[in-house]
C-alpha positions in Angstrom: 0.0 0.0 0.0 3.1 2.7 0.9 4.4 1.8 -2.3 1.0 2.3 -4.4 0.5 5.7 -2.7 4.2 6.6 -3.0 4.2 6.0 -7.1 0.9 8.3 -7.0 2.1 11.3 -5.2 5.0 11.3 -8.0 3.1 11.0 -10.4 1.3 14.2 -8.9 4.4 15.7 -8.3 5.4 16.0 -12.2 2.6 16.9 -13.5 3.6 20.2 -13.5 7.1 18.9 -16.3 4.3 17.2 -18.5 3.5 20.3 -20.5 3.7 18.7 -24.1 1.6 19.3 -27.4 -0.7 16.8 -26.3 -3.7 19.2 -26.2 -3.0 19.6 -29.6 -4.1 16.1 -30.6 -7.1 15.6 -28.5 -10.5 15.2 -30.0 -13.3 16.5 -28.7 -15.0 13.9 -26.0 -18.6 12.9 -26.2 -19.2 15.7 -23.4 -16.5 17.8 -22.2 -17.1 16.5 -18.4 -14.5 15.4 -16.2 -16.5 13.2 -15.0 -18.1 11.2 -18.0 -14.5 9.1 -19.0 -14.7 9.0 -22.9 -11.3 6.9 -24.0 -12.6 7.1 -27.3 -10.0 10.1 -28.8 -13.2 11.1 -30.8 -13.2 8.3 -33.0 -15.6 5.6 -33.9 -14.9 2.0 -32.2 -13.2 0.5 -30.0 -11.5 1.8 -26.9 -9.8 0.9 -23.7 -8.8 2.3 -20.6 -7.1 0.1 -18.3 -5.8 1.3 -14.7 -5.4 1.1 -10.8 -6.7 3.2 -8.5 -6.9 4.3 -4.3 -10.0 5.0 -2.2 -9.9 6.4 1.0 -13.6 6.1 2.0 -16.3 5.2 4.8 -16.1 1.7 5.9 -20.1 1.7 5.4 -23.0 4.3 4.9 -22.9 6.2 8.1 -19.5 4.6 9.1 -16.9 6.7 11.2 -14.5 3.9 10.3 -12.1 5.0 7.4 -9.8 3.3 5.3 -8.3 2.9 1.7 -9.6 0.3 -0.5 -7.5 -0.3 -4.0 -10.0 -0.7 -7.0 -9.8 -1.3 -10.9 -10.1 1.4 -13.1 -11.3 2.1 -16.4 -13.7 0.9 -19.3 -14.2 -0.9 -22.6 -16.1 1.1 -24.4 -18.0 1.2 -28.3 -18.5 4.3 -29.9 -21.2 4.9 -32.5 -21.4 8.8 -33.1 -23.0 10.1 -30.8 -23.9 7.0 -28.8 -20.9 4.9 -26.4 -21.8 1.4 -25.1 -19.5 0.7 -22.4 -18.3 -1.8 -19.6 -16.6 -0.3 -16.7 -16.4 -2.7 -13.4 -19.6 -3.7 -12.1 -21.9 -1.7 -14.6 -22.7 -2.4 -18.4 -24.1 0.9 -20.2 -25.1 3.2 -22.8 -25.1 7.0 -23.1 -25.8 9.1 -25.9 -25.7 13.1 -26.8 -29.1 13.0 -27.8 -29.1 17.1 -28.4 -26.1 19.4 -28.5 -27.6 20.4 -24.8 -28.6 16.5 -23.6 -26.8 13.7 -22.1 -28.6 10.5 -21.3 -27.1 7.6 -19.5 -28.4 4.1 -18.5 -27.0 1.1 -17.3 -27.0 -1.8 -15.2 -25.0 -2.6 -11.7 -24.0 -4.6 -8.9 -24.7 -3.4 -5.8 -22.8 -5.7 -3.2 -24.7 -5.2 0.3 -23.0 -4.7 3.2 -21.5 -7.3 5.3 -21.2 -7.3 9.4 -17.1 -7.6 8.8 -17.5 -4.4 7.0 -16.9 -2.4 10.6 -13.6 -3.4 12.2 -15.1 -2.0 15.6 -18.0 -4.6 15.5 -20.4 -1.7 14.6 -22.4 -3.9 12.7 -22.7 -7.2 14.7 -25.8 -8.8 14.9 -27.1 -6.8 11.7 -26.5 -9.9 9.2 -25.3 -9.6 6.2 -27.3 -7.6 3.3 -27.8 -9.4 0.0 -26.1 -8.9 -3.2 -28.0 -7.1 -5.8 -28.6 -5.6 -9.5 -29.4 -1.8 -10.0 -30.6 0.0 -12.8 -29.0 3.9 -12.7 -30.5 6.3 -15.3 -29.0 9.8 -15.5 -29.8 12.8 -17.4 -28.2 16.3 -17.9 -29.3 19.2 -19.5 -26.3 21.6 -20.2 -27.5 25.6 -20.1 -25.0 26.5 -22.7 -23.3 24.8 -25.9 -19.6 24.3 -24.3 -21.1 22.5 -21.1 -20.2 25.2 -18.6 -23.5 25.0 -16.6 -25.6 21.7 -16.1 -29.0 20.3 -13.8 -28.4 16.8 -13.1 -30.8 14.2 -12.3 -30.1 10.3 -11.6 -32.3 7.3 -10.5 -31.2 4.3 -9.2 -33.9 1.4 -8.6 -33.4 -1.9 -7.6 -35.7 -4.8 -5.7 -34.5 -3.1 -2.3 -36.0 0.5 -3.1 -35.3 3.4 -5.4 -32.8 6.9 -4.9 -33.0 9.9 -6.7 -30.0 12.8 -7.1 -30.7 16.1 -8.3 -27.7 19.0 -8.8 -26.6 21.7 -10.7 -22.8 21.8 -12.0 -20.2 23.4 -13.0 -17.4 23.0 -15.5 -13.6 24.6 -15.2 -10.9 25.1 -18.0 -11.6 25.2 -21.6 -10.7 22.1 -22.5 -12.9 19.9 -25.0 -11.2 16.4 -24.6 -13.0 15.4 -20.9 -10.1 16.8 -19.0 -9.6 19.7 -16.4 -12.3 19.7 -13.6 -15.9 20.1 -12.1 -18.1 20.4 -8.9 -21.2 19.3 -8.6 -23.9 20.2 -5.6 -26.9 18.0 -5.2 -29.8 17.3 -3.0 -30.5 13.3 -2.6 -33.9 11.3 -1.8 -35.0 7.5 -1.1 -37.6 5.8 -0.4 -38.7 3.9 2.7 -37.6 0.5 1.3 -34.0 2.3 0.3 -33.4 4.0 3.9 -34.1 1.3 5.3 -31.4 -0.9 3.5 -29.0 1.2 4.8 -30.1 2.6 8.2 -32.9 0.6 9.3 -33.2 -1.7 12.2 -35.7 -4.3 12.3 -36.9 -6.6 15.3 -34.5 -9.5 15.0 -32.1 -7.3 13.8 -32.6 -5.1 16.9 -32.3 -8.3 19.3 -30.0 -9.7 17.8 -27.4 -6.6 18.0 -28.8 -4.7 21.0 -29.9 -1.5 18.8 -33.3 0.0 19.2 -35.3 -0.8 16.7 -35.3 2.1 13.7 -37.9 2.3 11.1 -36.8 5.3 8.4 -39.7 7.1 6.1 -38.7 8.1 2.4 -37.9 11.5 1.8 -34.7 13.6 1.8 -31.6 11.4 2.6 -28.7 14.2 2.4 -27.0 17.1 0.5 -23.6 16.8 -1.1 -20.6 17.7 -3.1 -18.3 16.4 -5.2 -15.7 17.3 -7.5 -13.7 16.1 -10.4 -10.3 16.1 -12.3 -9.0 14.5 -15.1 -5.6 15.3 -16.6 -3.6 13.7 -19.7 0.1 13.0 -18.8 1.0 12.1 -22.1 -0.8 10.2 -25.0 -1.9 7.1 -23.0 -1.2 8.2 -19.7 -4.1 10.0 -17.6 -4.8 10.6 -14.0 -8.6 10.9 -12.3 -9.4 12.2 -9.4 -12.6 12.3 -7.4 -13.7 14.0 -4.2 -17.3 13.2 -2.1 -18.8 14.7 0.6 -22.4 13.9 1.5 -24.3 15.3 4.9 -26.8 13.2 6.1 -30.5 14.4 6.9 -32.2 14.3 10.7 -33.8 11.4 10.1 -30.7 9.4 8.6 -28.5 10.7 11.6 -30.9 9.9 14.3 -30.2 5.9 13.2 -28.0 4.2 15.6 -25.5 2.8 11.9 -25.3 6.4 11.6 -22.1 6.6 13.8 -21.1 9.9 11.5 -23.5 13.1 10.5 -21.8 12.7 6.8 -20.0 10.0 4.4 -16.8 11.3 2.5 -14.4 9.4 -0.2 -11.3 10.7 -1.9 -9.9 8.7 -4.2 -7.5 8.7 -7.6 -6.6 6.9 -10.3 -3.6 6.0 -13.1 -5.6 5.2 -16.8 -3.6 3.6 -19.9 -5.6 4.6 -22.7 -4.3 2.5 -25.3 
């Protein structure tokens, strides 16, 4: 792990020496957003990023528990025009520029519960283990201007254990075309009962079982957040994400006794060979 996080902060510390003509030869991406990873150079096909990357994050919704967590990186990815079918981890997807101004994504993922060993400090005993299951996620973004400076956001996820909803405004920096440079987004997230209660909710057993009082959540507003993107081209192939999360839990969410923190945060970045 020293090592991993050694090799990153070099790579950080020369980006500044990596001022080549790269910029030169970068297409435009599909949408100029740090955040949506187009590999694609602007070109019909196929393309593949392949990389490594570090999380520091939560142990668990609501954890106080922190620790880093190494994860793949990257996608396979199809483009068609305006249209990119993609693979990337746990989620199999489509997005498409329907309108200079539109940006529609859908997919399908994994969601993989939480377990009781998930809290070092036994936080969880007595909870049981949360089943593995399969999400659909459907995003939309409606850009106020033609070079994607200004956006609203809106994203559902639904699955067989309840339903969220994110809604947000952003905002792009840099004048970059080819996806890199950075953004911030700030959004307001809901979920209903079945969803808060996946992650905070204490039934009977549960509650003997583990000694907390019984919780029973009702849908509504789940937090507020922020997070922030950046996406920089070393060289060619070479590019570096980054991604920060900050998400502040509502009354209700904090009041549960899993809630051991008022907010969830993640940092975490990433080495990409584009090839």
């Amino acid at each position: 792990m020293k090592n991993i996080k050694s090799l990153l902060l070099a790579l950080l510390i020369q980006l500044p020496l990596f001022n080549t003509a790269i910029a030169q030869d970068n297409k435009p991406a599909l949408v100029p957003l740090p955040s949506v990873d187009d590999f694609t150079r602007g070109e019909d096909g196929w393309a593949l990023g392949l990389g490594l990357g570090v999380e520091y994050e939560s142990a668990y919704e609501g954890s106080d528990e922190f620790g880093f967590e190494i994860q793949p990186a990257g996608a396979v990815q199809w483009r068609d025009g305006n249209h990119i079918y993609y693979f990337a981890g746990e989620a199999l997807g489509w997005r498409s520029l329907v309108a200079e101004n539109w940006l529609l994504d859908a997919s399908v993922g994994f969601d993989e519960g939480r377990e009781e060993g998930d809290s070092d400090d036994g936080r969880l005993d007595g909870l049981g283990d949360q089943d593995e299951s399969f999400e659909l996620v459907f995003q939309a973004r409606r850009s106020f201007t033609s070079d994607w400076r200004y956006w609203l956001v809106g994203r559902v996820v639904a699955s067989d254990e309840g339903s969220l909803g994110l809604f947000g405004v952003g905002r792009r920096f840099g004048e970059q075309v080819d996806g890199t440079g950075s953004e911030i987004n700030l959004v307001v997230v809901v979920h209903d009962s079945d969803y808060a209660n996946k992650g905070f909710g204490i039934d009977a057993k549960q509650s003997a079982a583990s000694g907390l009082a019984e919780t029973n959540l009702s849908g509504g507003i789940r937090s507020v957040g922020v997070d922030y993107n950046y996406r920089h081209n070393i060289n060619k192939h070479w590019q570096i994400y980054g991604e920060a999360l900050f998400e502040y839990y509502s009354s209700e969410v904090k009041d549960s006794p899993i809630a051991r923190n008022n907010y969830e945060a993640e940092v975490g970045l990433s080495v990409i060979y584009t090839f």
